[in-house]
BAPA-359667 format. One record per residue: residue number from 1; residue in three letters; x, y, z of N, C-alpha, C, O in turn. Coordinates in steps of 0.2 Angstrom, whole numbers, plus 5000, padded with zeros to 4 digits. Each point is the difference from the previous one (the first is absolute). Layout:
BEGIN
<rec i="NUM" aa="ALA" n_px="X" n_py="Y" n_pz="Z" ca_px="X" ca_py="Y" ca_pz="Z" c_px="X" c_py="Y" c_pz="Z" o_px="X" o_py="Y" o_pz="Z"/>
...
//
This chain:
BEGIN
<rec i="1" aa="UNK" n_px="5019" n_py="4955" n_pz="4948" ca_px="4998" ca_py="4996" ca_pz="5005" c_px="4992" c_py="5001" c_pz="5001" o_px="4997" o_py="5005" o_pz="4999"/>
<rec i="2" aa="UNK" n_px="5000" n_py="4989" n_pz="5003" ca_px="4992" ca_py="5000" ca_pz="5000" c_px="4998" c_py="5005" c_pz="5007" o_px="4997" o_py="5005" o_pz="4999"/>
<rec i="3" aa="UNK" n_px="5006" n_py="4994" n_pz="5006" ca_px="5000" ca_py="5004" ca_pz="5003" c_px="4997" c_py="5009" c_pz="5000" o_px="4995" o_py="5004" o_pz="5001"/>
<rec i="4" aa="UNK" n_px="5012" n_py="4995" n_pz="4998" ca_px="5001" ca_py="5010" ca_pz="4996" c_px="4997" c_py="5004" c_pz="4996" o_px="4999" o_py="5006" o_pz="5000"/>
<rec i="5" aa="UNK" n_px="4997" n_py="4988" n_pz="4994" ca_px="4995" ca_py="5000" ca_pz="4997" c_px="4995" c_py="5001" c_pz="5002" o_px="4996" o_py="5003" o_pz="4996"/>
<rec i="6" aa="UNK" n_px="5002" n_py="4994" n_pz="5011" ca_px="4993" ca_py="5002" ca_pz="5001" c_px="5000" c_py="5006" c_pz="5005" o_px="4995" o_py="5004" o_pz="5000"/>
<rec i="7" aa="UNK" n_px="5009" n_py="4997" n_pz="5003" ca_px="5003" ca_py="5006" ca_pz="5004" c_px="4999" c_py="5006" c_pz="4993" o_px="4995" o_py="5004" o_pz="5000"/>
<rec i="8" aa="UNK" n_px="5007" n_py="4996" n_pz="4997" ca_px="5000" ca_py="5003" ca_pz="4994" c_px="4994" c_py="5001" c_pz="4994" o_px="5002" o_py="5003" o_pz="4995"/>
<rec i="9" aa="UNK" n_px="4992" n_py="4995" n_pz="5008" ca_px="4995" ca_py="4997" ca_pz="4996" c_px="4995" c_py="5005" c_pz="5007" o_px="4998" o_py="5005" o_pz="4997"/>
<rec i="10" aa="UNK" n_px="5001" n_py="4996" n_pz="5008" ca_px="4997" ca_py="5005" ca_pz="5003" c_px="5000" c_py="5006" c_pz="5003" o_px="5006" o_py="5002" o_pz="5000"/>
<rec i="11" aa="UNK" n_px="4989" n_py="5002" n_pz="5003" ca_px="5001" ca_py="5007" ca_pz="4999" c_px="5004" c_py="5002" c_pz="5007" o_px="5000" o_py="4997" o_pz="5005"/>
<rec i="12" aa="UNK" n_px="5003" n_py="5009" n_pz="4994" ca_px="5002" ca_py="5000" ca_pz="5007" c_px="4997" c_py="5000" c_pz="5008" o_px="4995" o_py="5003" o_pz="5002"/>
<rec i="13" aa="UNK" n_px="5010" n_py="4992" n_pz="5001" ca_px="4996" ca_py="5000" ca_pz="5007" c_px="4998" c_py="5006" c_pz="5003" o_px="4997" o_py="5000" o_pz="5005"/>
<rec i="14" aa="UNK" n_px="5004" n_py="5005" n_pz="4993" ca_px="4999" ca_py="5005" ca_pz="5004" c_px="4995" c_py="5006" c_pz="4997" o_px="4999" o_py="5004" o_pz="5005"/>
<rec i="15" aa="UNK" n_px="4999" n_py="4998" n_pz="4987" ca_px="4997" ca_py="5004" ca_pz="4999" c_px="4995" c_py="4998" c_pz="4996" o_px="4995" o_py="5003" o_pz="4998"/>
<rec i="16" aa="UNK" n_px="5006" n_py="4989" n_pz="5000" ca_px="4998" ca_py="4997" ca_pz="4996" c_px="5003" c_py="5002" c_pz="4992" o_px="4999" o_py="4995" o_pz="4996"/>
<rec i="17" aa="UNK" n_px="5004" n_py="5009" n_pz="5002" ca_px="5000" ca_py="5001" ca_pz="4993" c_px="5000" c_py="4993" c_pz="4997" o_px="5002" o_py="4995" o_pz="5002"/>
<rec i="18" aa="UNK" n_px="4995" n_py="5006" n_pz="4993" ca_px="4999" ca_py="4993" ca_pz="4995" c_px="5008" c_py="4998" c_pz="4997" o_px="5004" o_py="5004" o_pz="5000"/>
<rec i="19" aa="UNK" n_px="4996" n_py="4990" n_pz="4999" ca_px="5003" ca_py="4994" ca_pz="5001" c_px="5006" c_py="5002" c_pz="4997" o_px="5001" o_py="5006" o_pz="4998"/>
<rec i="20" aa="UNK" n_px="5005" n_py="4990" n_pz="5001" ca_px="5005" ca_py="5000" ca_pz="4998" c_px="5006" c_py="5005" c_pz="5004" o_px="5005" o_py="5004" o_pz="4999"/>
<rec i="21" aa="UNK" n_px="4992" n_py="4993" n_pz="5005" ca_px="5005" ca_py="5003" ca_pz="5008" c_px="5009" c_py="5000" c_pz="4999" o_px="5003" o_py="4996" o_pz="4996"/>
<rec i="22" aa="UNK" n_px="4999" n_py="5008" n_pz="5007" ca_px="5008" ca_py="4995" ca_pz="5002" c_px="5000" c_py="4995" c_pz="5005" o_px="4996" o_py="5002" o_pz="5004"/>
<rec i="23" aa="UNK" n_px="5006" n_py="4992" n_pz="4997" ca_px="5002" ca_py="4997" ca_pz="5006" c_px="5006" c_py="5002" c_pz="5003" o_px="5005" o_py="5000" o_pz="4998"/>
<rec i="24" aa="UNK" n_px="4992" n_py="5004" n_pz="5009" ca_px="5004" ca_py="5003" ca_pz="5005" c_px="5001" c_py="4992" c_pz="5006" o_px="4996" o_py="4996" o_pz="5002"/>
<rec i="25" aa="UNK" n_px="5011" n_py="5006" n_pz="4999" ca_px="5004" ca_py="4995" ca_pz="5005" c_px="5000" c_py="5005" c_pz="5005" o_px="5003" o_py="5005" o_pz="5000"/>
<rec i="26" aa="UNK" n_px="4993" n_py="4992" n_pz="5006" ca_px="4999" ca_py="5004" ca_pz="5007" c_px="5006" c_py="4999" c_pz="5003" o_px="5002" o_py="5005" o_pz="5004"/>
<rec i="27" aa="UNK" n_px="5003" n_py="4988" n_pz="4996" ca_px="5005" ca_py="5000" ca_pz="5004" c_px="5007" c_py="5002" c_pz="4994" o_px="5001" o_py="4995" o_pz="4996"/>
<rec i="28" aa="UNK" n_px="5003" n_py="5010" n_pz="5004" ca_px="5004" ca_py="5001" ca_pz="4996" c_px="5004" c_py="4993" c_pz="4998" o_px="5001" o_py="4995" o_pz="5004"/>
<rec i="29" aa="UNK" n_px="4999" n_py="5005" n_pz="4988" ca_px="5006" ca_py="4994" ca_pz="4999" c_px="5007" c_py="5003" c_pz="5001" o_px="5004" o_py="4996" o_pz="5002"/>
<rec i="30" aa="UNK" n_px="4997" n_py="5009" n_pz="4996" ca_px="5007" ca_py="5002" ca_pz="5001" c_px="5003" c_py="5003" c_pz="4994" o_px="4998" o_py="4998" o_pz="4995"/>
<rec i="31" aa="UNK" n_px="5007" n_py="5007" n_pz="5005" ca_px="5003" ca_py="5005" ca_pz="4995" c_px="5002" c_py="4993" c_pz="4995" o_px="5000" o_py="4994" o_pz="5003"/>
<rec i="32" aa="UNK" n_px="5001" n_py="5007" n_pz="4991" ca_px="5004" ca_py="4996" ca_pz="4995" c_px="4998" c_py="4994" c_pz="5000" o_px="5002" o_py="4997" o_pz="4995"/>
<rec i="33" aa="UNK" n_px="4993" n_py="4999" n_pz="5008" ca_px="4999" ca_py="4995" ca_pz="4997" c_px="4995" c_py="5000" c_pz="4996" o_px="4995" o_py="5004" o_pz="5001"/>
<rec i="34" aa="UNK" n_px="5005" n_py="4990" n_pz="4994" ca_px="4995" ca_py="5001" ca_pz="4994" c_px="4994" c_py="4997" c_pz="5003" o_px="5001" o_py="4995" o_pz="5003"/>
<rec i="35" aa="UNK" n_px="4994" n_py="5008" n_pz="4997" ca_px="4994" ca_py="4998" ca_pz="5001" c_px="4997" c_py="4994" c_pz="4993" o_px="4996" o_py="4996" o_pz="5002"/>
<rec i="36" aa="UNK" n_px="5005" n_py="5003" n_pz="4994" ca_px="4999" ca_py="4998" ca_pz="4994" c_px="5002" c_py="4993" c_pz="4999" o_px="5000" o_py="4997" o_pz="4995"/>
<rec i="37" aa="UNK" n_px="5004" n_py="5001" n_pz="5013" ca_px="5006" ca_py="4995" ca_pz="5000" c_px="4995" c_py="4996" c_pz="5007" o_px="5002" o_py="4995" o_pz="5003"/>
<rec i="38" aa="UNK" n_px="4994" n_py="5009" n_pz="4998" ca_px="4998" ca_py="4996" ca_pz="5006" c_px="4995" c_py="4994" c_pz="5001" o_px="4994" o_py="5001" o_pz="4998"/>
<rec i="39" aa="UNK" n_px="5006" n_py="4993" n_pz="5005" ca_px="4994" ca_py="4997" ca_pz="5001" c_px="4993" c_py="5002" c_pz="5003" o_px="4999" o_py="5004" o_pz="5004"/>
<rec i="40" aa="UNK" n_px="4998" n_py="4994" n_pz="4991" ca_px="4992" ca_py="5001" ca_pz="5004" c_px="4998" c_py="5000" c_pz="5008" o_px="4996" o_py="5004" o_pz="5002"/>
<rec i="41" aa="UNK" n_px="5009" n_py="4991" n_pz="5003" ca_px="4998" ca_py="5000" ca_pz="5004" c_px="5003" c_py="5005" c_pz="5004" o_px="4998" o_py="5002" o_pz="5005"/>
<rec i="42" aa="UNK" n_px="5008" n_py="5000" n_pz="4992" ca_px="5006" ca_py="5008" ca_pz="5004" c_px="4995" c_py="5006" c_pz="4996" o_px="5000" o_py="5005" o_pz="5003"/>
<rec i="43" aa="UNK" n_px="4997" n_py="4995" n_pz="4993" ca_px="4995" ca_py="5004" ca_pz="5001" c_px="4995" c_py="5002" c_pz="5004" o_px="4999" o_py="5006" o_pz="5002"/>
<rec i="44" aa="UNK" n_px="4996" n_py="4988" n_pz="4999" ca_px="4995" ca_py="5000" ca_pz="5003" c_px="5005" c_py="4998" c_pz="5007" o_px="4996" o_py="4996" o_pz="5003"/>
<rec i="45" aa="UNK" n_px="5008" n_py="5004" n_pz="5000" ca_px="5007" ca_py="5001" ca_pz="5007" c_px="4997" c_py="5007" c_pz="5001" o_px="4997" o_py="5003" o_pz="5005"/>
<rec i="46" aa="UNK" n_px="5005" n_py="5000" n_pz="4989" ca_px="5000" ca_py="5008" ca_pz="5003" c_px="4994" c_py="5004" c_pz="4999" o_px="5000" o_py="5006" o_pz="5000"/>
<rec i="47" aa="UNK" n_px="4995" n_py="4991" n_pz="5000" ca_px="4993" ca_py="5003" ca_pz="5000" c_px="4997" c_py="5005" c_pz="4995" o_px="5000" o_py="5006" o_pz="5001"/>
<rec i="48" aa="UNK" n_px="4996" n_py="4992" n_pz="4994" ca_px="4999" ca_py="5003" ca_pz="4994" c_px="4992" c_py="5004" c_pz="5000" o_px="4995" o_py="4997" o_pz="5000"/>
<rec i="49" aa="UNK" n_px="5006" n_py="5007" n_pz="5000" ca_px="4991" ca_py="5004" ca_pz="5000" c_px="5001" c_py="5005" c_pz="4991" o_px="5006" o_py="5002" o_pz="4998"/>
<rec i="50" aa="UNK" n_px="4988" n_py="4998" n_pz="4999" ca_px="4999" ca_py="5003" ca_pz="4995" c_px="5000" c_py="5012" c_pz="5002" o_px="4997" o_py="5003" o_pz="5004"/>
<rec i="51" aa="UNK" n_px="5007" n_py="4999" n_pz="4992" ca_px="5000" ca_py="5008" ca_pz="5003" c_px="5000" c_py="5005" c_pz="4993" o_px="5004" o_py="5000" o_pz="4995"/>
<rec i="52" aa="UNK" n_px="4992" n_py="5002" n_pz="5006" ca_px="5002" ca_py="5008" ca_pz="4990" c_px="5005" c_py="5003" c_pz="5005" o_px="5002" o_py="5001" o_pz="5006"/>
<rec i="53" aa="UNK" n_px="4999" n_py="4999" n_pz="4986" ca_px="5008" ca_py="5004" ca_pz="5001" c_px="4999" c_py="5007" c_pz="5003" o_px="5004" o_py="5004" o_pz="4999"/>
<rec i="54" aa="UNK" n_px="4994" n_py="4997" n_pz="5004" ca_px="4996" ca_py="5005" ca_pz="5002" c_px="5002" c_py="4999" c_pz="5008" o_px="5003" o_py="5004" o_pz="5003"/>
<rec i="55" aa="UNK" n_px="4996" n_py="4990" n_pz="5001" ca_px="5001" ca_py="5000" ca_pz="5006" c_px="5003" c_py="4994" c_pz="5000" o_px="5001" o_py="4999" o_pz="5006"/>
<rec i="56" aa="UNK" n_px="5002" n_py="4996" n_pz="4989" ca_px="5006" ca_py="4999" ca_pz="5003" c_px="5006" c_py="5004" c_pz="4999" o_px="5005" o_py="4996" o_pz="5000"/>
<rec i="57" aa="UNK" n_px="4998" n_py="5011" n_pz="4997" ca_px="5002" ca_py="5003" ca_pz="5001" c_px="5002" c_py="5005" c_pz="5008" o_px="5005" o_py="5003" o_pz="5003"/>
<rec i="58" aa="UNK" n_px="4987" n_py="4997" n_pz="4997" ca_px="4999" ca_py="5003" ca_pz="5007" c_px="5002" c_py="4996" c_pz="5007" o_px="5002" o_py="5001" o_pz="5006"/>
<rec i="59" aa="UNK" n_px="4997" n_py="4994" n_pz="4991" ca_px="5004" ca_py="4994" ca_pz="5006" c_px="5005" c_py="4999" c_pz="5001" o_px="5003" o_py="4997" o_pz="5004"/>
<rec i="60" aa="UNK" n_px="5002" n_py="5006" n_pz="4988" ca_px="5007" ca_py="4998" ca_pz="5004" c_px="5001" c_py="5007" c_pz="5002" o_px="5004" o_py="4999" o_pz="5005"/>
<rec i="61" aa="UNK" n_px="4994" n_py="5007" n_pz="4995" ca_px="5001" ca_py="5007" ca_pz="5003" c_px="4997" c_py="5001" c_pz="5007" o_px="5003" o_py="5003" o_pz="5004"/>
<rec i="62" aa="UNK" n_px="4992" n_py="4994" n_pz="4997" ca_px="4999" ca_py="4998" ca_pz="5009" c_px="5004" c_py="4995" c_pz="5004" o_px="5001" o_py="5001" o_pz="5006"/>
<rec i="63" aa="UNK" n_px="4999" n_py="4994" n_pz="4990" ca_px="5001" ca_py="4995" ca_pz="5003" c_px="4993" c_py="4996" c_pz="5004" o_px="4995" o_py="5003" o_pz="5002"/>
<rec i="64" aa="UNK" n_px="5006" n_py="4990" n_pz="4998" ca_px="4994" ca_py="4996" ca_pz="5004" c_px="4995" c_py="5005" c_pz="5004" o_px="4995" o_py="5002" o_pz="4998"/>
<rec i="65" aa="UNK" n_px="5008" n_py="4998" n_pz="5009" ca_px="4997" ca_py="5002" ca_pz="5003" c_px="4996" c_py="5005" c_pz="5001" o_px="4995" o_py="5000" o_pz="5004"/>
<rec i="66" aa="UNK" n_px="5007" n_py="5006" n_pz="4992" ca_px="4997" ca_py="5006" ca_pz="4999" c_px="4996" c_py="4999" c_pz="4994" o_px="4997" o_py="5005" o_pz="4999"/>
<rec i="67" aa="UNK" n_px="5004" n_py="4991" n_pz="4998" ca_px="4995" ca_py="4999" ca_pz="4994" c_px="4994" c_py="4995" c_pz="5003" o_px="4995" o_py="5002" o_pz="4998"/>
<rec i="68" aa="UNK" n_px="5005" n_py="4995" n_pz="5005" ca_px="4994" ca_py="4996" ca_pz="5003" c_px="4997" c_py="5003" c_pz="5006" o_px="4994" o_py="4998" o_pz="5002"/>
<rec i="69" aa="UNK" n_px="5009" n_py="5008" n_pz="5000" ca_px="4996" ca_py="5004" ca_pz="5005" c_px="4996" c_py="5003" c_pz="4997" o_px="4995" o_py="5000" o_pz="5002"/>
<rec i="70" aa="UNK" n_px="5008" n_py="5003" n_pz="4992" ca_px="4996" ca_py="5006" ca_pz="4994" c_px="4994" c_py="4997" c_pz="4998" o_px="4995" o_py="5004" o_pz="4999"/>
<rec i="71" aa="UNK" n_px="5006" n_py="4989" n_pz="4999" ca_px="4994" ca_py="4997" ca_pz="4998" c_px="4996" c_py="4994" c_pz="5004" o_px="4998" o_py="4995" o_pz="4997"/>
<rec i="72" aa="UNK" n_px="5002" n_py="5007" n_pz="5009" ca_px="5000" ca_py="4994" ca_pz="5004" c_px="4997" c_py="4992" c_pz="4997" o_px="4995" o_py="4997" o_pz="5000"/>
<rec i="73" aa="UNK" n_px="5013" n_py="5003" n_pz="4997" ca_px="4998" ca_py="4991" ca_pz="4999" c_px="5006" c_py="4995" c_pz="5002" o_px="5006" o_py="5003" o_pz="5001"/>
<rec i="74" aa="UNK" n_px="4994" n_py="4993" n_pz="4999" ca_px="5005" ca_py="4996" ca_pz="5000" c_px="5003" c_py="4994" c_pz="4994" o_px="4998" o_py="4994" o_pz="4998"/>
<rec i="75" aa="UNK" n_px="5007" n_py="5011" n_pz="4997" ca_px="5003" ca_py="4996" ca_pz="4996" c_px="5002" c_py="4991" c_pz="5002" o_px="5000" o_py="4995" o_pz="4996"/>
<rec i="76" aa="UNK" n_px="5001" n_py="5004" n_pz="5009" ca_px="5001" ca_py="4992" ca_pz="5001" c_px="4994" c_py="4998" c_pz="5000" o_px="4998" o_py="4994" o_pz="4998"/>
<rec i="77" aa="UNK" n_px="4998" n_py="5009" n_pz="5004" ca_px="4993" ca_py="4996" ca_pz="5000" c_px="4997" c_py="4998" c_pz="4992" o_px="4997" o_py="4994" o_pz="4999"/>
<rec i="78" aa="UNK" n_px="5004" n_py="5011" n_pz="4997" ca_px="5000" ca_py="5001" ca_pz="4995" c_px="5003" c_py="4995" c_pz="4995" o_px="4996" o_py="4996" o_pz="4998"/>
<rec i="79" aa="UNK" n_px="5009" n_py="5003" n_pz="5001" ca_px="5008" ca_py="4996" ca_pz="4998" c_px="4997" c_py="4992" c_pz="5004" o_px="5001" o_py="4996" o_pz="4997"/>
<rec i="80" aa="UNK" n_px="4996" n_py="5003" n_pz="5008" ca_px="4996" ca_py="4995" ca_pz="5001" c_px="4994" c_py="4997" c_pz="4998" o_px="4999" o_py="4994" o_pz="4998"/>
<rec i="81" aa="UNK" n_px="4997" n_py="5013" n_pz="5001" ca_px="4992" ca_py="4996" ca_pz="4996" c_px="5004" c_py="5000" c_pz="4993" o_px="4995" o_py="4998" o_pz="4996"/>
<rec i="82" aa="UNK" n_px="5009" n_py="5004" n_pz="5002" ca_px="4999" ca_py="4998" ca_pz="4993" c_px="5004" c_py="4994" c_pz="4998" o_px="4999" o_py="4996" o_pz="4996"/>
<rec i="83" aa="UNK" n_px="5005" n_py="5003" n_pz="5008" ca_px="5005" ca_py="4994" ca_pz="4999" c_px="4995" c_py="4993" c_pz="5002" o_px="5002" o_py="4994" o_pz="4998"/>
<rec i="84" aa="UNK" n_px="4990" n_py="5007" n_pz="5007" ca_px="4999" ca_py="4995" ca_pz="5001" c_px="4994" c_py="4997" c_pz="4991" o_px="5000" o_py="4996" o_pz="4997"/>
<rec i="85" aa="UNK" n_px="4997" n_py="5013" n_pz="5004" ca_px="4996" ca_py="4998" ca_pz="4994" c_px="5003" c_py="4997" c_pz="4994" o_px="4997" o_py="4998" o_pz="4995"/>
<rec i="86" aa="UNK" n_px="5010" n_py="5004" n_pz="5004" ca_px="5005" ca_py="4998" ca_pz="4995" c_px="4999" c_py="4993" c_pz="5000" o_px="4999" o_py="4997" o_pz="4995"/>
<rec i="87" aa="UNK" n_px="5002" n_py="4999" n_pz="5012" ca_px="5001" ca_py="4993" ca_pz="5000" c_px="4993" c_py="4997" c_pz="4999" o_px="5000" o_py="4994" o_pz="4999"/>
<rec i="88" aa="UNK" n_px="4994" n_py="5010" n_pz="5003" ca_px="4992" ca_py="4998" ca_pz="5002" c_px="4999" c_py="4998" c_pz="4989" o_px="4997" o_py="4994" o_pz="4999"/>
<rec i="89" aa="UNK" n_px="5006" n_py="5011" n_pz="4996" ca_px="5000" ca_py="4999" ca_pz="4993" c_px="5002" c_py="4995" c_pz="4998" o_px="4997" o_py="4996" o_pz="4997"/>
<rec i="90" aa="UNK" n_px="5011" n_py="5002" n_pz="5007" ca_px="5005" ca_py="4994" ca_pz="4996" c_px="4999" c_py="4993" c_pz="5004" o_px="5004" o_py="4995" o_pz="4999"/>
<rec i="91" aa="UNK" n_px="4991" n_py="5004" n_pz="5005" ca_px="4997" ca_py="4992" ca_pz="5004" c_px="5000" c_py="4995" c_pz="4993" o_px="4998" o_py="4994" o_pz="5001"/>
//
């Protein structure tokens, strides 16, 4: 997916580690379903930010909230500027 590719193409929103991030989904898709099956846009549905395996591990262990306290930022804000610069590349 072009998308996920470029989710996957920068460093994480949060430490910076250089590039080749996971694409973390801030809104769960849900146990058992394939991710791998999904449209671009049920992707970019559920809000995608770049994270090292390092802290999006730590964000399923906190959970949202306590994970955006810890580093005060706002993953949707995030999951937004990237989706707009995503579309500012593909004009």
């Amino acid at each position: 997916m072009e998308y996920l590719e470029y989710i996957r193409s920068k460093p994480c929103c949060v430490c910076y580690a250089p590039p080749f991030s996971d694409p973390h989904h801030i809104k769960a898709i849900g146990m058992g379903r394939n991710r791998n099956k999904l449209s671009q846009k049920e992707h970019i549905d559920h809000g995608v930010v770049p994270l090292c395996r390092k802290h999006h591990q730590e964000f399923h262990h906190y959970g949202i909230k306590r994970f955006e306290k810890k580093y005060d930022q706002s993953l949707w804000a995030d999951a937004y500027y990237y989706l707009t610069t995503w579309m500012d590349l593909n004009e």
